[in-house]
TIGU-536074 format. One record per atom (N, C-alpha, C): residue number from 1; residue in one letter; chain; atom name; x, y, z. Coordinates in steps of 0.001 Angstrom, whole numbers, plus 500000, padded with zeros to 6 digits. Atoms other than C-alpha are relative to their C-alpha. Example, Ala and Ser with C-alpha at 12.3 -4.5 7.8 and 13.67 -1.06 7.14 Angstrom:
REM TIGU-536074
     n   res   chain   atom        x        y        z
     1     A       A      N   500890   498810   500000
     1     A       A     CA   512300   495500   507800
     1     A       A      C   500900   501200   500000
     2     S       A      N   499180   498810   499940
     2     S       A     CA   513670   498940   507140
     2     S       A      C   499230   501090   500730
This chain:
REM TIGU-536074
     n   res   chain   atom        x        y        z
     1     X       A      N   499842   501450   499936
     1     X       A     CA   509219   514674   497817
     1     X       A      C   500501   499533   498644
     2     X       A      N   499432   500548   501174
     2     X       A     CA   511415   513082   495048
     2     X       A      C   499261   498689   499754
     3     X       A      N   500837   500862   500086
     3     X       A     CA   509168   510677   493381
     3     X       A      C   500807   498669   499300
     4     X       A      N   499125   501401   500024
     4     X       A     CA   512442   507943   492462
     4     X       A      C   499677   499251   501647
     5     X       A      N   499880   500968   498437
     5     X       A     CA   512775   507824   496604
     5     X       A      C   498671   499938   500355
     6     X       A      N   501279   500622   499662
     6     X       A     CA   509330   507503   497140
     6     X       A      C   499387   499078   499476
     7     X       A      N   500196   501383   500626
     7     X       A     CA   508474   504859   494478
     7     X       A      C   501198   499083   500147
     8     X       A      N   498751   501651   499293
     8     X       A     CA   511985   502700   495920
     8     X       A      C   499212   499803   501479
     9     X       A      N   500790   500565   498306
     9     X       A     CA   509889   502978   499514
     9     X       A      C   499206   499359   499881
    10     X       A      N   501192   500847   500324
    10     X       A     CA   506974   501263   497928
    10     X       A      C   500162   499081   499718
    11     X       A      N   499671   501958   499923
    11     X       A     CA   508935   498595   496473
    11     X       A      C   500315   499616   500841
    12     X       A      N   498824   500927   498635
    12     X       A     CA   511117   498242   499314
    12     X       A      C   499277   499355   500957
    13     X       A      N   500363   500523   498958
    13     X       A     CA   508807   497415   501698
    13     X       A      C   498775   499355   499647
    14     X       A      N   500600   500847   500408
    14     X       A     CA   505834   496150   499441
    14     X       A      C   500793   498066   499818
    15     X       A      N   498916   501467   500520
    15     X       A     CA   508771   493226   498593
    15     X       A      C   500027   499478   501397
    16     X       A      N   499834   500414   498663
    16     X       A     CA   509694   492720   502330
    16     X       A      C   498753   499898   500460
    17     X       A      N   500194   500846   499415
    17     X       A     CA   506643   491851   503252
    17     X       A      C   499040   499129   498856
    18     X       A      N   500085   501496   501214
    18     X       A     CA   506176   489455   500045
    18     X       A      C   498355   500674   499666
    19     X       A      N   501052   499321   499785
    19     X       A     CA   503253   491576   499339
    19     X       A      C   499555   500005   498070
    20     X       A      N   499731   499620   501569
    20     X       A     CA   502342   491718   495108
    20     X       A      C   499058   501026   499664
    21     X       A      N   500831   498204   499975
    21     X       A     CA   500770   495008   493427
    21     X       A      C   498408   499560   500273
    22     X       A      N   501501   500090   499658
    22     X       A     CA   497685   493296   493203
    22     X       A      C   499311   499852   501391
    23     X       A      N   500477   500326   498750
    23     X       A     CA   497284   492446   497221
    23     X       A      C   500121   501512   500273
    24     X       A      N   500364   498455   499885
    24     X       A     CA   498668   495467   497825
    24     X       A      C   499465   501146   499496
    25     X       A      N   500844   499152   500714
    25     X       A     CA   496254   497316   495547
    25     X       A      C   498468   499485   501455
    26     X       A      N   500805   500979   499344
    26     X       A     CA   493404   495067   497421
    26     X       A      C   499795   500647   501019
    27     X       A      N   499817   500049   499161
    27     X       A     CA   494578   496013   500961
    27     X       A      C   499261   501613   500115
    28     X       A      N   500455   498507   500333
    28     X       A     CA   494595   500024   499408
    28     X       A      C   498697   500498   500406
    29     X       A      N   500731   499328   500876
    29     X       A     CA   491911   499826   497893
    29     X       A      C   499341   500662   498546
    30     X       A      N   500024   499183   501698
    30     X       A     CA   492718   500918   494226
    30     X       A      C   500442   498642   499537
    31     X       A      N   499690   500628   501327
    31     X       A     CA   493399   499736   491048
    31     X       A      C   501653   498979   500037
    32     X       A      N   498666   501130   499590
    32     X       A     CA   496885   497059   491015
    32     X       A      C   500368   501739   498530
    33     X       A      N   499530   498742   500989
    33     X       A     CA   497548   500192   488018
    33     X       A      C   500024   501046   500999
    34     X       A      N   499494   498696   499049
    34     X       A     CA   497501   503181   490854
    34     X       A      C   501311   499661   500619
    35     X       A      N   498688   500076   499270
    35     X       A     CA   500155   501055   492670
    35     X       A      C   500665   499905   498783
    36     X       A      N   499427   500226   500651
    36     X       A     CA   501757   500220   489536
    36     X       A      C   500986   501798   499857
    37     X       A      N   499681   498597   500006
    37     X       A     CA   501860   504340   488858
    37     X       A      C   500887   500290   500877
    38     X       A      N   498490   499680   498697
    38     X       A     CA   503456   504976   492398
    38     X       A      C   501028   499976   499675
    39     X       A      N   498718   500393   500768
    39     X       A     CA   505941   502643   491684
    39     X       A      C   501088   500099   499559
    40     X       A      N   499530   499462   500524
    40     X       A     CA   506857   503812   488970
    40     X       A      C   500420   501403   499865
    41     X       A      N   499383   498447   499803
    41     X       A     CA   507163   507450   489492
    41     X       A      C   498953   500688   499427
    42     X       A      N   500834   499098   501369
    42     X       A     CA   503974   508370   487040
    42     X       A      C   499337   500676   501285
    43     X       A      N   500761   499850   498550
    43     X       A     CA   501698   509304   490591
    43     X       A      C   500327   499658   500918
    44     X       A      N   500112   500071   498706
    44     X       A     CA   501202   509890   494031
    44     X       A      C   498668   499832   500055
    45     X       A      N   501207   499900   499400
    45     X       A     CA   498216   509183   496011
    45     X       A      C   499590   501275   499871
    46     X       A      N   500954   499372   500595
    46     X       A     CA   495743   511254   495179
    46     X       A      C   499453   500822   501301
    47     X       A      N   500355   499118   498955
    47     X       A     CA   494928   512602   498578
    47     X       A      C   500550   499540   501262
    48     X       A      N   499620   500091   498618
    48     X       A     CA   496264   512772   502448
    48     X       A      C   499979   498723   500375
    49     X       A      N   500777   501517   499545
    49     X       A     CA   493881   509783   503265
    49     X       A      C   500275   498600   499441
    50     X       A      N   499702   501395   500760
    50     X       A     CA   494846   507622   500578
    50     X       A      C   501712   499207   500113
    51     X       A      N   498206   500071   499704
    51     X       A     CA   498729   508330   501770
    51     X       A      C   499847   498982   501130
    52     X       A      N   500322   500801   498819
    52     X       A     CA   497762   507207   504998
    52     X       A      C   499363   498669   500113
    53     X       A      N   500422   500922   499857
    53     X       A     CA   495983   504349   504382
    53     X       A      C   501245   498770   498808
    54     X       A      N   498258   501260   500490
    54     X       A     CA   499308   502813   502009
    54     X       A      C   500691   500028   501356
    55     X       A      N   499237   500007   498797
    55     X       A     CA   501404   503893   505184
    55     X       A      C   499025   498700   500677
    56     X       A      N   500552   500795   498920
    56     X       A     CA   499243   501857   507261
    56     X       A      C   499973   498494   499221
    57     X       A      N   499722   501265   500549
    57     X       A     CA   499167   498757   504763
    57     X       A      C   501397   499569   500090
    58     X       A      N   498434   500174   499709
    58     X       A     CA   502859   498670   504669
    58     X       A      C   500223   499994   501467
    59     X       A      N   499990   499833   498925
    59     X       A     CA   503093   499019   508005
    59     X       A      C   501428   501050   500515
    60     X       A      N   499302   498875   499752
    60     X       A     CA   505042   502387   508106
    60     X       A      C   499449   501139   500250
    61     X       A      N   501005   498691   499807
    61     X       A     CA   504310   506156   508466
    61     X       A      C   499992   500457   498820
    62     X       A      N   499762   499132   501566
    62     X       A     CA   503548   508529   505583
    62     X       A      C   500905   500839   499924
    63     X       A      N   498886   498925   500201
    63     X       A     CA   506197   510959   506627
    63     X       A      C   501405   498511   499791
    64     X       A      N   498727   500556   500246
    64     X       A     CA   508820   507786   505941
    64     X       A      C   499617   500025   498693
    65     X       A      N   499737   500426   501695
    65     X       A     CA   507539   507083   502156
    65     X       A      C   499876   501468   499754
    66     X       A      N   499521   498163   500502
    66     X       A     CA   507401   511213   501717
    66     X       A      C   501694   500565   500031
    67     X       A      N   498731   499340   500118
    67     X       A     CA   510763   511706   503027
    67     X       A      C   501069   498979   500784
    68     X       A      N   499060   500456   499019
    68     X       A     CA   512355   509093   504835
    68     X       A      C   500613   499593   501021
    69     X       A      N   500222   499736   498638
    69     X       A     CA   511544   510081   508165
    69     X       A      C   500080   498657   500573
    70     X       A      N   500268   500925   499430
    70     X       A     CA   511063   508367   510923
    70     X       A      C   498865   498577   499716
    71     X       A      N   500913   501083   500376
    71     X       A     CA   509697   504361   510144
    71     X       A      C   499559   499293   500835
    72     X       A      N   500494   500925   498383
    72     X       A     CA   507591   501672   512544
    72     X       A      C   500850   499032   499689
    73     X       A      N   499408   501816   500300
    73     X       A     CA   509533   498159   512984
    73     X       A      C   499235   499397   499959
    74     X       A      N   500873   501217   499658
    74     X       A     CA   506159   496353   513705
    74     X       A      C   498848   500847   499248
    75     X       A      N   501483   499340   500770
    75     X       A     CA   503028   496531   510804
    75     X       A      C   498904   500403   500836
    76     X       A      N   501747   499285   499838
    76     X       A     CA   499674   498501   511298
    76     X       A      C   499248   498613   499848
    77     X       A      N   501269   500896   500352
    77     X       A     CA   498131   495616   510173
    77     X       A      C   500095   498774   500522
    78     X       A      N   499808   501478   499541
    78     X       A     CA   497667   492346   511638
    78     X       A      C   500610   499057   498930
    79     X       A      N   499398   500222   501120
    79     X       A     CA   500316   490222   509894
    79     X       A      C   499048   498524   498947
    80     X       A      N   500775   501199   500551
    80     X       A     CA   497282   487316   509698
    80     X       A      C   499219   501026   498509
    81     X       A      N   500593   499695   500528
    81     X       A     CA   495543   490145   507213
    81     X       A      C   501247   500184   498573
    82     X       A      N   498674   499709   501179
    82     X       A     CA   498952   491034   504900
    82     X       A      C   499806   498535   499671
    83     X       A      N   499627   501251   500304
    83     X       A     CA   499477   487050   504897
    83     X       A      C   498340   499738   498908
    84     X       A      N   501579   500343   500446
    84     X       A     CA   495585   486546   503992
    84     X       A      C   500279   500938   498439
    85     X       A      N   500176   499097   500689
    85     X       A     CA   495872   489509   501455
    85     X       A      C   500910   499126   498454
    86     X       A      N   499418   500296   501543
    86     X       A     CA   498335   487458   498899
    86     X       A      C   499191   498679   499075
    87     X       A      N   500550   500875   500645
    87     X       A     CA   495875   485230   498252
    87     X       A      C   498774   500596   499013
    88     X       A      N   500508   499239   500868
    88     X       A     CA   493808   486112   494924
    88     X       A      C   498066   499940   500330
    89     X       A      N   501085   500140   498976
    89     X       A     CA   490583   485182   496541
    89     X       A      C   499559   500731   500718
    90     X       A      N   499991   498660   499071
    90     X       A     CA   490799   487480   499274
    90     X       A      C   500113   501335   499435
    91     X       A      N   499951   498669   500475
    91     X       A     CA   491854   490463   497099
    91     X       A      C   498456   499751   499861
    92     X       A      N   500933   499944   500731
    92     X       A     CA   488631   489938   495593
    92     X       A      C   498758   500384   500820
    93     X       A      N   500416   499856   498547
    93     X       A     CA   486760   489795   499011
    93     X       A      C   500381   501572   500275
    94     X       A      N   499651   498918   499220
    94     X       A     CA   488853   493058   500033
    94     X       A      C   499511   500794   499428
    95     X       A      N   500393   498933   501039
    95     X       A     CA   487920   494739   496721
    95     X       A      C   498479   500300   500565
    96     X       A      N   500722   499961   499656
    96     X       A     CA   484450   494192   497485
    96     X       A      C   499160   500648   500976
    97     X       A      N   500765   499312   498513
    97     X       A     CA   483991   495205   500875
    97     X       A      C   500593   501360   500124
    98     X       A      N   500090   498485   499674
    98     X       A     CA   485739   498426   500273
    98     X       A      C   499290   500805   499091
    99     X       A      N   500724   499433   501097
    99     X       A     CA   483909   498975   497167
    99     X       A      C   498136   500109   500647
   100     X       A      N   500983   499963   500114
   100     X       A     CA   480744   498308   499118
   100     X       A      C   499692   501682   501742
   101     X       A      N   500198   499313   499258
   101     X       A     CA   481424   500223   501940
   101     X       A      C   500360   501740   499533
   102     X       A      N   500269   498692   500552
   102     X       A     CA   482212   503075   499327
   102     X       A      C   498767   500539   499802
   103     X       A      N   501292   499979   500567
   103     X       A     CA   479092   503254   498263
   103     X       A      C   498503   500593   500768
């Protein structure tokens, strides 16, 4: 996996759906710095699960931000939760409840 075309799939479709690192960190799960990493090219997700659960925030598959592959037209996620998600409020909420249900 070339980690230029895999950090342009993250912007490309974090941007389209008006999404910023911090919601989409939020939505993750991680740090607004893990997506930042992606991104940029410094890291990948850190494990299978954590691939899969960006795919599913974006509302794509993990074999499209790995290679390209085949992509969905219609998000994983309800678009009321992406829309909800850019508000800084809600990250804070999302952080929470996945931080508690880490735990």
């Amino acid at each position: 996996m070339g980690v230029t075309e895999f950090s342009k799939r993250i912007v490309s479709i974090r941007k389209e759906l008006r999404l910023s690192q911090a919601a989409l960190a939020a939505l993750v799960g991680v740090t607004t710095g893990a997506v930042q990493s992606w991104e940029h090219g410094r890291r990948f997700p850190q494990s299978i699960e954590l691939l899969e659960t960006l795919a599913k925030c974006l509302g794509v598959t993990a074999g499209w931000l790995v290679d390209g592959g085949e992509t969905l037209n219609t998000p994983l996620l309800p678009l009321d939760i992406i829309e909800a998600a850019r508000d800084p409020r809600i990250q804070q909420i999302i952080r929470a409840s996945v931080k508690a249900l880490a735990d």
